[in-house]
C-alpha positions as CSV (number, residue, x, y, z in Angstrom):
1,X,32.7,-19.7,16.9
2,X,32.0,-23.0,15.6
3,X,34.9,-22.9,12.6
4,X,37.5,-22.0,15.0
5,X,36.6,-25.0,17.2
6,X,37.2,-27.2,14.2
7,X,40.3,-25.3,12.6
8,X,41.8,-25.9,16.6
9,X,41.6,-29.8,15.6
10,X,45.2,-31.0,13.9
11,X,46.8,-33.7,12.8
12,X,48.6,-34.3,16.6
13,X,44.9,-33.9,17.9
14,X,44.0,-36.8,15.5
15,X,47.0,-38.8,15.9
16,X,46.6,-38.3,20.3
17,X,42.8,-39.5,19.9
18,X,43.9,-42.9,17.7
19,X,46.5,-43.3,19.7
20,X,44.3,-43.6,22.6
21,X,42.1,-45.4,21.0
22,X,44.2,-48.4,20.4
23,X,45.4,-47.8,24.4
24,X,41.9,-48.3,25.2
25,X,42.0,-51.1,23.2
26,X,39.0,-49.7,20.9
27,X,41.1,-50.0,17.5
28,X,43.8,-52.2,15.9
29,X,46.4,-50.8,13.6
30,X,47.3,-53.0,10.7
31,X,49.7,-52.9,7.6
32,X,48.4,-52.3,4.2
33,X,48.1,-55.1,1.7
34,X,49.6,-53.2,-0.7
35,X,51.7,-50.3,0.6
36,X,53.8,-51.7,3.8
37,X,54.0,-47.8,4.5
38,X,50.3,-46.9,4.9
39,X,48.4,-48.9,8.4
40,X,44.9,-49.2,8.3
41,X,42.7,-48.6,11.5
42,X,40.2,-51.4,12.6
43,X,37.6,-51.4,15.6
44,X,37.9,-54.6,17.7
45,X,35.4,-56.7,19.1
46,X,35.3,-54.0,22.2
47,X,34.5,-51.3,19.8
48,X,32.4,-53.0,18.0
49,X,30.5,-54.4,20.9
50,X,29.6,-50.7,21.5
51,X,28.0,-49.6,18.3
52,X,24.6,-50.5,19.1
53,X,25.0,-47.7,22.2
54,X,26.7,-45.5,20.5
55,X,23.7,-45.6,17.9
56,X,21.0,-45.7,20.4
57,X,22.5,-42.3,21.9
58,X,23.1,-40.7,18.2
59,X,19.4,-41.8,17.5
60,X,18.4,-39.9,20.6
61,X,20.0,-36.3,20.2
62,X,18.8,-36.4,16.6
63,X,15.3,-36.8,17.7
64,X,15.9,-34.5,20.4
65,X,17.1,-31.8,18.0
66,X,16.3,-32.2,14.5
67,X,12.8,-33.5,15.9
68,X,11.6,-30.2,17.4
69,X,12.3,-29.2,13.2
70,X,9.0,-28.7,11.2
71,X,9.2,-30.9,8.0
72,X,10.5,-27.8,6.0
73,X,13.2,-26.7,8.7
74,X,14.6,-30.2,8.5
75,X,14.5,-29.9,4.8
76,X,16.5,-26.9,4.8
77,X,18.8,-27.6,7.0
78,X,19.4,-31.2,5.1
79,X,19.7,-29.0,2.0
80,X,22.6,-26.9,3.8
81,X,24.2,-29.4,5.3
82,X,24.4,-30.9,1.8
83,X,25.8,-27.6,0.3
84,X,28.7,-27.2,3.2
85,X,29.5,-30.6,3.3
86,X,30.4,-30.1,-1.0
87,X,32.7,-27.4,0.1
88,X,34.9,-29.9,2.3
């Protein structure tokens, strides 16, 4: 089920994914202006480079899903997305 797939991603999953990220050279950690103990994450010119992909592909999976919606399905689904994503 779709819940346990997301209660299965933890704080080590998050912290092995950034991690890789800056490996891969994708993000930059820096220190906070304000509190030396907090680092902010960054995307670098790489990342950034690969936005307009990464939208192009987002942009084709929604019209390949959403799009086979009738007006009203998309509407009710936007409506419960809406409602879960208040319960977060």
């Amino acid at each position: 089920m779709l819940w346990q797939l997301i209660w299965q991603w933890t704080g080590t999953t998050s912290f092995r994914a950034v991690q890789k990220l800056i490996v891969e050279g994708y993000v930059e950690k820096r220190p906070d202006a304000v509190n030396k103990k907090v680092r902010r994450l960054f995307p670098t010119e790489k990342a950034t480079a690969l936005y307009p992909t990464i939208h192009q592909f987002e942009a084709g999976v929604a019209d390949r899903t959403i799009g086979s919606l009738t007006p009203g399905e998309q509407q009710l689904l936007a409506e419960l997305l809406t409602k879960i994503n208040a319960q977060l």
